[in-house]
C-alpha positions as CSV (number, residue, x, y, z in Angstrom):
1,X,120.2,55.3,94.2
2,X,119.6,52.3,96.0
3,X,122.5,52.0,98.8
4,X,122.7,49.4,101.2
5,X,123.2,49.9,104.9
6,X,124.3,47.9,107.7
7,X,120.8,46.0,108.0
8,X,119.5,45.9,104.1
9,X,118.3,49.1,102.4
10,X,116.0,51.8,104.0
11,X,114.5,54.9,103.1
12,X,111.7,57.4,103.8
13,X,108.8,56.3,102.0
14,X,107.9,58.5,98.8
15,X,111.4,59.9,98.7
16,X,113.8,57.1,98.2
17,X,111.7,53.9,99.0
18,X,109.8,54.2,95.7
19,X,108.1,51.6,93.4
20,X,110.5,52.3,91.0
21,X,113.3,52.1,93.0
22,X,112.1,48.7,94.8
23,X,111.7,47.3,91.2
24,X,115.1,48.8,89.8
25,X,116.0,46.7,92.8
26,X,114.5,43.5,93.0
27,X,115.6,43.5,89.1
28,X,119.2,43.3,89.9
29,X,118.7,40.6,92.5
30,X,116.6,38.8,90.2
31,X,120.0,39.6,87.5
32,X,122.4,38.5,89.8
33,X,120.4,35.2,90.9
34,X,120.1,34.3,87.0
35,X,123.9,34.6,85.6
36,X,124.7,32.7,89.0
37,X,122.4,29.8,87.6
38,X,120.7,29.6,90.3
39,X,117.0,30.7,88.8
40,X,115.5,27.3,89.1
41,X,115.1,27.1,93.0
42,X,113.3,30.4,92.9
43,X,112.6,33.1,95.6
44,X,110.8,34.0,98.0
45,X,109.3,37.3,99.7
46,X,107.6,38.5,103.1
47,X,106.6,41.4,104.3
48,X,105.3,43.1,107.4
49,X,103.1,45.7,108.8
50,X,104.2,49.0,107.6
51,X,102.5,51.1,105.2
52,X,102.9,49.8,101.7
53,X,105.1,46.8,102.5
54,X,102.2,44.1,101.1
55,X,101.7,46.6,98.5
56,X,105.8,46.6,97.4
57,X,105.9,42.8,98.0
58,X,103.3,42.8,95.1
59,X,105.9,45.2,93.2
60,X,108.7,42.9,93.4
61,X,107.2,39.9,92.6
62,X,105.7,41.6,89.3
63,X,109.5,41.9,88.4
64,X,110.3,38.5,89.7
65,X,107.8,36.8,87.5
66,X,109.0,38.9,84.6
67,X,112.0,37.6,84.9
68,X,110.7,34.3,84.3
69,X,111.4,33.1,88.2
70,X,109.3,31.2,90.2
71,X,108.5,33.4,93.4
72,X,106.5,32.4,96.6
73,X,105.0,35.2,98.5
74,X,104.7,34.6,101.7
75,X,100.9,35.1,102.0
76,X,100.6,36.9,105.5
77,X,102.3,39.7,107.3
78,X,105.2,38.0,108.7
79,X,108.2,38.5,111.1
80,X,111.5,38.7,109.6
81,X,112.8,35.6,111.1
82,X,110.3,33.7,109.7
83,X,111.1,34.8,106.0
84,X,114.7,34.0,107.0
85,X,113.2,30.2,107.5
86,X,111.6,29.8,105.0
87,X,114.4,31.0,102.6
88,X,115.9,28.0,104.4
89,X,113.2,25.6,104.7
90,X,112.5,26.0,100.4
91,X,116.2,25.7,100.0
92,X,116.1,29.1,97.9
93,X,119.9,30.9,97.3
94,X,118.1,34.7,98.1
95,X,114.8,35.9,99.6
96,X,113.7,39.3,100.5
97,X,111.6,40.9,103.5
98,X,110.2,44.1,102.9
99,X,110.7,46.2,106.4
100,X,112.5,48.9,107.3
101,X,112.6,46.9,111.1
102,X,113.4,49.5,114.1
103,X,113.0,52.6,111.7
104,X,110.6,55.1,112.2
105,X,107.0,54.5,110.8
106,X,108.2,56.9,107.5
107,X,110.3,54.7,106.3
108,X,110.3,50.9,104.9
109,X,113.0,49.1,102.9
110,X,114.2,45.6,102.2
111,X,116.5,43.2,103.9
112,X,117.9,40.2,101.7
113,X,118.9,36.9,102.8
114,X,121.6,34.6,101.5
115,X,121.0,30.2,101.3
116,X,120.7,29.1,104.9
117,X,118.5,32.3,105.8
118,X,121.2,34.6,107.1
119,X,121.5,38.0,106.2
120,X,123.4,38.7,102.7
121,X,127.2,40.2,103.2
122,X,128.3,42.9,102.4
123,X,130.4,41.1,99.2
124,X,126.7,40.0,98.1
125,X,125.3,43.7,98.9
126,X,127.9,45.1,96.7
127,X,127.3,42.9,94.3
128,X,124.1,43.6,94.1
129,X,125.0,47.5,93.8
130,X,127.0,47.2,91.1
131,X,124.0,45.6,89.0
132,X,121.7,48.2,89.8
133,X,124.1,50.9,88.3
134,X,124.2,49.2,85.1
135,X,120.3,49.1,84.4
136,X,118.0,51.7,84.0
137,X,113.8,51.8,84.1
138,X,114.0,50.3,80.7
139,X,115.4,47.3,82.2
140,X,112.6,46.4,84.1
141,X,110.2,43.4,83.0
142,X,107.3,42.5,84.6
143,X,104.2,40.2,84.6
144,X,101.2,41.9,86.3
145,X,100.9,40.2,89.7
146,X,96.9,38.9,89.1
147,X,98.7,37.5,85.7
148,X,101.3,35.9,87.3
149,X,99.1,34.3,90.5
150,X,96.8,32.9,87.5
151,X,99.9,30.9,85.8
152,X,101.4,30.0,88.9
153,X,104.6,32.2,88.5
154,X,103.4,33.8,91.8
155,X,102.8,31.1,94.4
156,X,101.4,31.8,97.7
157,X,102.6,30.0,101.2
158,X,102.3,30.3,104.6
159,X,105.3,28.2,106.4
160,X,104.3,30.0,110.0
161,X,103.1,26.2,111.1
162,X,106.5,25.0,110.4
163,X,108.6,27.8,112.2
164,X,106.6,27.7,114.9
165,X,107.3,24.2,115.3
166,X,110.7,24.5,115.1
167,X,111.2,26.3,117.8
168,X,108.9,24.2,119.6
169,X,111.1,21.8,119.1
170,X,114.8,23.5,120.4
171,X,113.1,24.3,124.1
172,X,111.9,22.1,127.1
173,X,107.7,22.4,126.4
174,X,107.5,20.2,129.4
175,X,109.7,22.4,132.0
176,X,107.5,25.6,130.8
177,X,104.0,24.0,131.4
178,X,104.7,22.8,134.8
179,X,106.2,26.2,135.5
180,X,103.2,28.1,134.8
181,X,104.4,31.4,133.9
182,X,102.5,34.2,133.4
183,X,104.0,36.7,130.4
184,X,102.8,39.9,129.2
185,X,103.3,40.6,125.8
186,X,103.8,44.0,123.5
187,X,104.7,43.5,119.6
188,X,104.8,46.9,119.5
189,X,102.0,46.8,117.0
190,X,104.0,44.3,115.0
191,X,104.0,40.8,113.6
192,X,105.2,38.8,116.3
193,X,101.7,37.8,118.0
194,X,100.5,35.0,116.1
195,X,104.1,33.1,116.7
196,X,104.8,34.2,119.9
197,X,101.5,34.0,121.4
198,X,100.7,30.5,119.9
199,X,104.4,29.2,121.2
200,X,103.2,30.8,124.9
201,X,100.1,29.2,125.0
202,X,100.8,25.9,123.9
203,X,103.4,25.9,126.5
204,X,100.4,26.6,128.9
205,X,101.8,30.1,130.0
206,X,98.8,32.6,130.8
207,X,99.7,35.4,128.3
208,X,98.6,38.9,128.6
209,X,98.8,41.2,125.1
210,X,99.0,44.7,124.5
211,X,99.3,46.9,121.4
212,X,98.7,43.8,119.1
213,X,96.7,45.3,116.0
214,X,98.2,46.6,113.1
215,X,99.3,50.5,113.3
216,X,101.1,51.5,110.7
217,X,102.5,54.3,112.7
218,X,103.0,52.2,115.6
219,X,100.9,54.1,118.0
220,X,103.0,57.3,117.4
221,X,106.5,55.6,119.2
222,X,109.1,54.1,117.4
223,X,109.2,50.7,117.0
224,X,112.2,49.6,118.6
225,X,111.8,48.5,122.2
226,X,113.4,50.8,124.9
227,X,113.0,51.4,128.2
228,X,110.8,54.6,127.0
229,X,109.0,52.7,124.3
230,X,107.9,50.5,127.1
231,X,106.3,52.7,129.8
232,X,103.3,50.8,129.0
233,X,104.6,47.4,129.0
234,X,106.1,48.3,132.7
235,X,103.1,49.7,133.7
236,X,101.3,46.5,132.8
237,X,104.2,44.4,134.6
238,X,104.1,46.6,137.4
239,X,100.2,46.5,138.0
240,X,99.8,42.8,137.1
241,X,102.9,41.1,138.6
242,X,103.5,39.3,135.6
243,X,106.8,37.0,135.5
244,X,108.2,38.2,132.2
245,X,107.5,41.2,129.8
246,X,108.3,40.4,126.1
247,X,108.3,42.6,123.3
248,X,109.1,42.5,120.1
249,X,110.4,45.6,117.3
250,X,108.1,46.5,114.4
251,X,109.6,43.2,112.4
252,X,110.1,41.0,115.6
253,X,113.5,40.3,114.4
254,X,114.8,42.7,118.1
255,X,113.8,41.3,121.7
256,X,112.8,44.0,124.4
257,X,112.5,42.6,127.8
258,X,110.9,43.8,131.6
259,X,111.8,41.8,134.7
260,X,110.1,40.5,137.4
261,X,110.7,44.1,139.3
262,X,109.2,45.8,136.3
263,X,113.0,46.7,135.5
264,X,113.9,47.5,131.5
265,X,116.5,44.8,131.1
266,X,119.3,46.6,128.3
267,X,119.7,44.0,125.6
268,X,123.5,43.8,126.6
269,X,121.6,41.6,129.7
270,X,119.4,40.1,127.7
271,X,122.7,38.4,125.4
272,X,124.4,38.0,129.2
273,X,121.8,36.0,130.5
274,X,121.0,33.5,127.7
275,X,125.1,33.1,126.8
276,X,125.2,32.1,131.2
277,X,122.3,30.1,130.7
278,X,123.3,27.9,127.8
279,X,126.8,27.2,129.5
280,X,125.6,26.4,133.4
281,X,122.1,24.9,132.9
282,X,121.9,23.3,130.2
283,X,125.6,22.3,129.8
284,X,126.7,23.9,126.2
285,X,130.1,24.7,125.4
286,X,131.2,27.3,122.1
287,X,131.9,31.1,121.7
288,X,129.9,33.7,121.9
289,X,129.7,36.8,118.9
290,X,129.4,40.4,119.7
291,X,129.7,43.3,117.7
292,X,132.3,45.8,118.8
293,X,129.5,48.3,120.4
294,X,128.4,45.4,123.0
295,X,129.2,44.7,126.3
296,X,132.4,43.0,127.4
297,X,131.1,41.0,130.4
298,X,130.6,37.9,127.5
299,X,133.9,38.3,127.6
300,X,133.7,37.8,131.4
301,X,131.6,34.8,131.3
302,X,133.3,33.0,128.2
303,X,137.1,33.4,129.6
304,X,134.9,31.6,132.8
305,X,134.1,28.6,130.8
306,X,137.3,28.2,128.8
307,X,135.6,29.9,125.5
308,X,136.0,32.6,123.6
309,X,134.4,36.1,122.5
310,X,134.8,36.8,119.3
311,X,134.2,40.6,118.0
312,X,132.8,41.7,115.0
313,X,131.9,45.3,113.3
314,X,128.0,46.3,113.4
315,X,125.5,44.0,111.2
316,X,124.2,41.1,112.3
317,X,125.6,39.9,109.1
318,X,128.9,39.7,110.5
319,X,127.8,38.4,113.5
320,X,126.1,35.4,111.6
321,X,129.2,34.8,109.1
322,X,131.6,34.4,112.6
323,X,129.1,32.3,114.1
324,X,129.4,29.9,111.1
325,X,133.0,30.3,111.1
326,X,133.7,29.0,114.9
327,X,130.9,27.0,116.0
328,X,130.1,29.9,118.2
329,X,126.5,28.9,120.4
330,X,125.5,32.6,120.5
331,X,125.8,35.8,118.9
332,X,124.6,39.5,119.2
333,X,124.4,43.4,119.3
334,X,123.4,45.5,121.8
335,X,120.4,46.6,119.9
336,X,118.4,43.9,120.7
337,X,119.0,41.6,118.1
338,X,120.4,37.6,118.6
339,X,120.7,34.0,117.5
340,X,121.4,31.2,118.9
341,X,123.5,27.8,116.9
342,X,120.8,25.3,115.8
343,X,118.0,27.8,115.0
344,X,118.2,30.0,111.8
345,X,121.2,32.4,111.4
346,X,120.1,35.5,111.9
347,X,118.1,37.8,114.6
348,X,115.0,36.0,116.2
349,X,113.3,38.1,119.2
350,X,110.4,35.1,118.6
351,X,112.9,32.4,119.8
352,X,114.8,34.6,121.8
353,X,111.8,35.3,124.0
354,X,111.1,31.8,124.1
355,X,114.5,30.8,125.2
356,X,114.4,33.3,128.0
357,X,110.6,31.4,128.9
358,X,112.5,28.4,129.2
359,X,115.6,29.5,131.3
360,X,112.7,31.2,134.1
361,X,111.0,27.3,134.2
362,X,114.1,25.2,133.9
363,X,116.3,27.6,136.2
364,X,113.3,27.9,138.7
365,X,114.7,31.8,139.6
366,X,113.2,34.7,138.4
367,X,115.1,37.3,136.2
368,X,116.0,39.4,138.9
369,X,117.6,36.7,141.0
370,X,119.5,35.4,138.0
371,X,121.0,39.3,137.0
372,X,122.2,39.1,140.5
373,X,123.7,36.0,140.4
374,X,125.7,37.5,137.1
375,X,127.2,40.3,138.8
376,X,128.2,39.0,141.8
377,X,130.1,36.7,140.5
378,X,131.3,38.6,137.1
379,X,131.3,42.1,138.5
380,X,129.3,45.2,136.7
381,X,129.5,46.5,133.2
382,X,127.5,49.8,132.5
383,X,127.0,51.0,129.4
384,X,125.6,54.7,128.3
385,X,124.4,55.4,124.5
386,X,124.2,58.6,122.9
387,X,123.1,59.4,119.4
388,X,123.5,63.2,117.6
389,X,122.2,64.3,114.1
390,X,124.8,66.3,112.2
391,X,124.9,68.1,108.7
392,X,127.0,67.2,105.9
393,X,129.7,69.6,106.7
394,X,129.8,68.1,110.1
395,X,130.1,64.9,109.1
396,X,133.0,65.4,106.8
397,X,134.7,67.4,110.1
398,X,134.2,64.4,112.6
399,X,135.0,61.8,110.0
400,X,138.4,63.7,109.1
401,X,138.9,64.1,113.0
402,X,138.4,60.8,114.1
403,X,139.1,58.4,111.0
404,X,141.3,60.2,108.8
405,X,143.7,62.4,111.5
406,X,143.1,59.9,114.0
407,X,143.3,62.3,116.7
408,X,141.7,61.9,120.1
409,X,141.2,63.7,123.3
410,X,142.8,63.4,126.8
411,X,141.1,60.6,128.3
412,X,140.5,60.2,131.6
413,X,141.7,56.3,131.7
414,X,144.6,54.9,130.4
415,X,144.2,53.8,126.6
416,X,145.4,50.4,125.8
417,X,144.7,50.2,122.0
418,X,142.4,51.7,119.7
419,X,140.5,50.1,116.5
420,X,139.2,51.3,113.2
421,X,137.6,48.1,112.8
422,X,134.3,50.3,112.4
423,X,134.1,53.5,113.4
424,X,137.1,54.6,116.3
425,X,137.2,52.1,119.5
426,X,139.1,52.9,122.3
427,X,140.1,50.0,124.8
428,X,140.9,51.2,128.1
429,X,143.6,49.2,130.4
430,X,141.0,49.2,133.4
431,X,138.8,46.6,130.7
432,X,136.3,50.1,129.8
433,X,136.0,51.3,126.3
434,X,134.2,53.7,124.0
435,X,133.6,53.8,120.4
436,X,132.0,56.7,118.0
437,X,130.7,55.3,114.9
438,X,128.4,56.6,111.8
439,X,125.4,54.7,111.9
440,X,124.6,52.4,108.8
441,X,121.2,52.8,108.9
442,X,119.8,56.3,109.9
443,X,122.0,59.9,109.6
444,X,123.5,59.4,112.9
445,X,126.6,60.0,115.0
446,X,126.7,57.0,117.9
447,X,128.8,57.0,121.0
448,X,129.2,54.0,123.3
449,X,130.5,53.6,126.3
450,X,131.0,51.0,129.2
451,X,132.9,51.0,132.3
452,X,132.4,49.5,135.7
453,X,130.1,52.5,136.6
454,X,127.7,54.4,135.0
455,X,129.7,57.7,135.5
456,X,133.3,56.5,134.7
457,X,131.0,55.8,131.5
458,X,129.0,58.7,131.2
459,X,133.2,60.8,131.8
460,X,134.3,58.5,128.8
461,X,131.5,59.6,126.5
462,X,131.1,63.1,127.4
463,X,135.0,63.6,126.6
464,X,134.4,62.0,123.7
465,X,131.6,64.3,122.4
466,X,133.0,67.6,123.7
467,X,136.4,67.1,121.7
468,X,134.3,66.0,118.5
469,X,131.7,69.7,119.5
470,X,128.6,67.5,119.7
């Protein structure tokens, strides 16, 4: 059964990413997109580097052209965000990536994307659940895809030109060419490089690249960046003094960043640093967005400027809806993944990494300096993550524990409030807080924590995962 998670559908390929399953799939979208009457603008599909994903992009356009709808395949492996755009830049109501993003290399899966380009809610998602109960393998039509590309059901495109342009277009080209910055670069065997790269270079950055051919086992690490996923991307900043290190998760949708000091900077900093540089240097005023499991100090720096900080449960999909909602100039998660208001509406580590290109030049500081200048002035917020497989038996234990009983242990802090706005948060009156929360996307137990050290942290999680018997 095809379930959606937190950031679209996943599953290990061969088990439950199956051709069948992917057409059962693309079926109900194609369903759902018909009695809305919106079949006319079409849709549109991408797909990235893992094994299979051109191969299942060629599956669901079969059933898209059986359905009798015109569908553009994006003719290239292609980052996430720039599906997203072009959902936006055809003016189609749904499009579909085929990734499975972070995950490790066994798995793929789909994300789908609402008009706009943002990521489809979770109204949509169930939506779309609900169709795919009511058909069976009988229900599937399709048009073989060679068929289809001959009648011009299928169309190829390639809108890279465009979104590359666009974001061209949102930063100061000028301020990074007379800066002359000198980046290294790591799509973690992704399909960032063409964008990225060609945005670098015709800034006149020098760019240095590692890891930039296709692996569809992503050189045997998983393709999120981290501070051990990056060993070599320090190394490299270490041993060449490089100004910036970007990098970029298996569908470039997630930023990963090393500083001038050849320092892993936790996304939480990366959000920090672009939400302080929006509002002091180049003079922007709005919210921010965070999910609930990201730091507090945009709290800090939004109270600063008269804003607000709005908090969301994990998905960037409700980080995207709040955006829309209040204007907000920012939003993000502490996994890596933001957006910023006039760019698309969902997670962009392509722009992202540009952005943070364009602070270095226009600021004139380097990364370190400008971290400093953060806490000095808003204090320190450390944050520890944990993560813990469990069986099925413990799962049912710590979900009756936590979210049913609502019990908790003896903290060592004060507790202000708690919310079961996803998982259990606890808000601390010192400003700390932990949460404990099933992951949407992989069989895993997560704890967060942040507090104004890393071991008042570190005391908040660990009494958090001895009373649950992690």
């Amino acid at each position: 059964m095809v379930k959606f998670g937190t950031g679209g559908w996943r599953a290990i390929i061969g088990d439950g990413f199956t051709k069948a399953n992917l057409q059962l799939l693309t079926t109900a979208i194609i369903r759902k997109l018909k009695d809305d009457g919106l079949a006319d603008a079409g849709f549109v599909i991408g797909y990235d580097r893992r094994f299979l994903s051109e191969e299942a992009a060629r599956w669901a356009a079969e059933v898209v052209a059986g359905e009798g709808v015109h569908c553009r395949i994006i003719n290239r492996a292609s980052p996430t965000p720039l599906i997203m755009y072009a959902v936006n830049l055809y003016g189609i109501p749904y499009g579909m990536a085929i990734t499975a993003s972070h995950n490790p290399a066994i798995y793929n899966g789909v994300k789908v994307f609402m008009s706009g380009g943002r990521d489809a809610d979770e109204e949509l998602t169930a939506e779309f659940e609900g169709y795919i109960g009511e058909l069976g393998p009988e229900d599937v039509r399709l048009v073989p895809y060679e068929d289809a590309l001959a009648a011009g059901t299928i169309e190829l495109v390639d809108p890279m030109n465009q979104y590359i342009d666009s974001i061209l277009k949102t930063v100061d080209t000028e301020a990074i060419r007379s800066a002359a910055l000198y980046v290294a670069m790591d799509p973690m065997f992704g399909v960032s490089k063409t964008a990225l790269q060609t945005i670098l270079l015709t800034c006149r950055c020098e760019v240095d690249m590692i890891h930039e051919r296709r692996d569809a086992l992503f050189g045997g690490r998983l393709p999120a960046p981290s501070q051990e996923t990056l060993a070599p991307l320090i190394t490299h900043m270490r041993e060449n003094h490089c100004d910036i290190g970007l990098a970029t998760d298996g569908d470039a949708d997630r930023l990963g960043v090393i500083d001038d000091e050849a320092q892993f900077l936790h996304p939480n900093k990366i959000l920090v640093l672009l939400y302080y540089y929006l509002l002091k240097y180049k003079g922007w005023r709005g919210a921010a967005v965070r999910n609930l499991a990201t730091t507090h100090l945009l709290d800090r720096i939004a109270e600063d400027f008269g804003e607000t900080c709005y908090e969301v449960p994990v998905g960037f999909k409700y980080v995207s809806s709040k955006m829309v909602e209040t204007g907000a100039i920012i939003g993000g998660e502490s996994s890596g993944g933001l957006t910023v208001r006039g760019h698309i509406q969902g997670k962009d580590g392509i722009y992202a990494g540009t952005l943070l290109v364009e602070m270095l030049a226009k600021s004139g500081r380097k990364l370190s300096d400008l971290w400093r200048d953060i806490e000095e002035k808003y204090g320190r917020c450390e944050m520890v993550e944990r993560d813990y497989h469990f069986t099925e038996e413990k799962k049912a234990e710590m979900y009756r524990t936590l979210l049913a009983d609502k019990l908790l242990p003896e903290f060592p802090h004060e507790v202000d409030h708690v919310s079961y706005l996803d998982g259990c948060k606890v808000y601390f009156k010192n400003g700390g807080w932990v949460i404990a929360r099933f992951s949407g996307t992989e069989p895993l137990l997560r704890i967060f924590a942040e507090m104004d050290s890393q071991w008042e942290a570190s005391l908040a999680a660990d009494t958090l995962e001895h009373f649950l018997g992690l």
